[in-house]
C-alpha positions in Angstrom: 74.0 -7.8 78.4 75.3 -9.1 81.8 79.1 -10.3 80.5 79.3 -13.5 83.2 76.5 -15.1 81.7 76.5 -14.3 77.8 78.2 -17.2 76.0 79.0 -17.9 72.4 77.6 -21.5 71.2 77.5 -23.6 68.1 75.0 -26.3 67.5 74.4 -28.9 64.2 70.8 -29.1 62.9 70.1 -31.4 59.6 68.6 -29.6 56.5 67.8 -30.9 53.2 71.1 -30.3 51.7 73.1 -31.7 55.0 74.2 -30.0 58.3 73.3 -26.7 59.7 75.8 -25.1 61.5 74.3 -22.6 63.9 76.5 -20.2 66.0 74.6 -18.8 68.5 75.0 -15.3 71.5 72.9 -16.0 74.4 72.2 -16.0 77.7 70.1 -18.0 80.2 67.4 -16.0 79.6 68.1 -14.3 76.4 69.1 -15.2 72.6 71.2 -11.7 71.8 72.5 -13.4 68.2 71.8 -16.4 65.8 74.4 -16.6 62.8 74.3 -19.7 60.2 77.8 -20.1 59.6 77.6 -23.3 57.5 74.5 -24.8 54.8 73.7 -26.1 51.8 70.2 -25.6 51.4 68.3 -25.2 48.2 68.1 -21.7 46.7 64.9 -19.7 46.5 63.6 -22.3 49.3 65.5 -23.5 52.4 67.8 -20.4 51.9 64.9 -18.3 52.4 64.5 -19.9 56.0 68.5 -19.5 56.3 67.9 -15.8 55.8 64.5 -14.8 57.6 64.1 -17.3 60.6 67.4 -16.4 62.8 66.4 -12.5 62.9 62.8 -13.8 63.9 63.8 -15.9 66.7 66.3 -13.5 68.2 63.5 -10.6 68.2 61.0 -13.1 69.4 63.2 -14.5 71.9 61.8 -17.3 71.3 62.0 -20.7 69.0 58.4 -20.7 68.6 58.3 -18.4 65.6 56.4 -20.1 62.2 58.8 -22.0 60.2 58.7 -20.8 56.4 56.4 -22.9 53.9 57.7 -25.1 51.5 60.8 -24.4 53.5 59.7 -26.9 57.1 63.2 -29.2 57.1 65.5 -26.2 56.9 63.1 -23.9 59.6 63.5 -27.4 61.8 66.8 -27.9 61.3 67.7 -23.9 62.3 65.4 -24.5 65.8 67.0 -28.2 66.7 70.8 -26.6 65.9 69.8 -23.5 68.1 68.3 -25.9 71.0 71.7 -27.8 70.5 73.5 -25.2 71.0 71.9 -23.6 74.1 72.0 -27.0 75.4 75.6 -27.3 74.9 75.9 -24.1 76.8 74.1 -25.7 80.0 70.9 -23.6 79.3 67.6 -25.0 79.5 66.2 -24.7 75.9 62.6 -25.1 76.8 62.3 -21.9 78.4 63.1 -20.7 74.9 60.1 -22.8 73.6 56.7 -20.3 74.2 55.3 -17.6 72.8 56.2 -15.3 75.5 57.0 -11.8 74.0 56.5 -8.6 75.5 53.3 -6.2 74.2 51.8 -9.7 72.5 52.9 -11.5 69.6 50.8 -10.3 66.7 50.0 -6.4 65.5 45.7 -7.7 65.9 43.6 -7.0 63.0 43.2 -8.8 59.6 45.5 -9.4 56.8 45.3 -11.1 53.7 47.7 -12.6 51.0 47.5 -14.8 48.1 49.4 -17.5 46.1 50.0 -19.9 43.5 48.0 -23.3 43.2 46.6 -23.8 40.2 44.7 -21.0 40.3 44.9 -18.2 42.8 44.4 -19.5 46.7 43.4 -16.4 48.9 43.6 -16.6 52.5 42.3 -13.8 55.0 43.5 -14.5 58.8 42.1 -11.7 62.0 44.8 -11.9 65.1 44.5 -10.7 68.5 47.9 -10.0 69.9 48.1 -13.5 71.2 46.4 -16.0 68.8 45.1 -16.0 65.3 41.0 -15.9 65.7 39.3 -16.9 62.1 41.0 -18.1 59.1 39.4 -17.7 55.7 40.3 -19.7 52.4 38.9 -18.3 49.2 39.7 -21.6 46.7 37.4 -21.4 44.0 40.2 -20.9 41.5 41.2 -24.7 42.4 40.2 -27.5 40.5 36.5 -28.2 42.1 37.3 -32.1 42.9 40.5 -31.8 44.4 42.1 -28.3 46.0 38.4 -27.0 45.7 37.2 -29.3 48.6 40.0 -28.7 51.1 39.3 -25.0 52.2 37.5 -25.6 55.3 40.1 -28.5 56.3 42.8 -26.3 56.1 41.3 -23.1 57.5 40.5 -26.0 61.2 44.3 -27.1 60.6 45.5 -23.7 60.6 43.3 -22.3 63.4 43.6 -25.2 65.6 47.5 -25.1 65.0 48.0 -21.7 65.5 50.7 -22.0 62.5 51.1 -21.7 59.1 52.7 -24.9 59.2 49.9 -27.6 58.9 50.1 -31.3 57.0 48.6 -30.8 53.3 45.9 -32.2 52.2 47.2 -35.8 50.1 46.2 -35.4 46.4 45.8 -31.5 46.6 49.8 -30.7 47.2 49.6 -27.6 44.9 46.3 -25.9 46.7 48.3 -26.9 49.8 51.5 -25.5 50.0 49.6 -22.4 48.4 47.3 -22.1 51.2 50.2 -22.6 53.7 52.6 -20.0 51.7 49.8 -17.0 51.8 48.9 -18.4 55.4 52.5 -17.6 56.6 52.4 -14.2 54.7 49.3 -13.2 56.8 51.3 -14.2 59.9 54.1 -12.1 58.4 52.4 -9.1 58.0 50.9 -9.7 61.9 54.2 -9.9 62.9 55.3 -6.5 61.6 
């Protein structure tokens, strides 16, 4: 790490149980460290975001890393009091806004996961190191008339986004968040 240039910053991002307090190591061109030093987020939800998301940005290098579903306010507020912070530093937090990693973003080949709707929501997603390429949503576990129907919505949504973290389909919440919680488990495993 060049010494001149590395600074220690804080910034403030607002989670569902109040402020984020993120302390952060970087450089112009670097984030070496990301430490939440102050939250209140919910257990078993949010505080699954406070514990996965800064180690994931700071290998990344990068604030475009997949928030964690069912988790989107506390992932938001962890980026906005990171961009805080290396704006408080003088550092251009944009640059820190791309995919930009080094060998690709994504392990390619095809992964698949599972959750909990009201029945069992499978979802099978095939990367290249850059992008995800096909999305597949087995729903026929859902109730036919309402999380049955939205498979090929959400498989566009997902594809199109390039993200786990996609709007849910109104009057299908459970199939939904389902769907978006064994979408970002694919992009897990992708990750390494």
């Amino acid at each position: 790490m060049p010494a001149a240039e590395v600074q220690t910053l804080t910034g403030i991002g607002s989670g569902i149980g109040g402020k984020v307090v993120i302390q952060i190591t970087a450089d112009p061109e670097r984030i070496y460290d990301v430490q939440i030093t102050e939250q209140s987020e919910t257990i078993g939800i949010g505080s699954i975001a406070v514990d996965k998301r800064p180690a994931a940005i700071v290998e990344a290098n990068s604030l475009a890393v997949d928030g964690i579903a069912g988790a989107t306010i506390t992932s938001n507020a962890i980026k906005d009091g990171i961009r805080k912070a290396l704006a408080s530093g003088g550092f251009d937090f944009s640059s820190f806004e791309s995919n930009a990693t080094s060998g690709g973003k994504y392990i390619p080949g095809t992964y698949t996961a599972s959750a909990a709707g009201m029945g069992i929501v499978r979802v099978a997603m095939s990367f290249e190191e850059s992008r995800i390429t096909s999305v597949q949503i087995d729903v026929s576990e859902e109730t036919k008339s309402i999380g049955g129907t939205i498979g090929g919505q959400m498989e566009n949504a997902i594809l199109a986004a390039q993200t786990s973290e996609v709007d849910g389909v109104s009057g299908a919440t459970l199939t939904s968040v389902a769907i978006r919680q064994a979408a970002a488990n694919c992009i897990l495993q992708a990750t390494g």
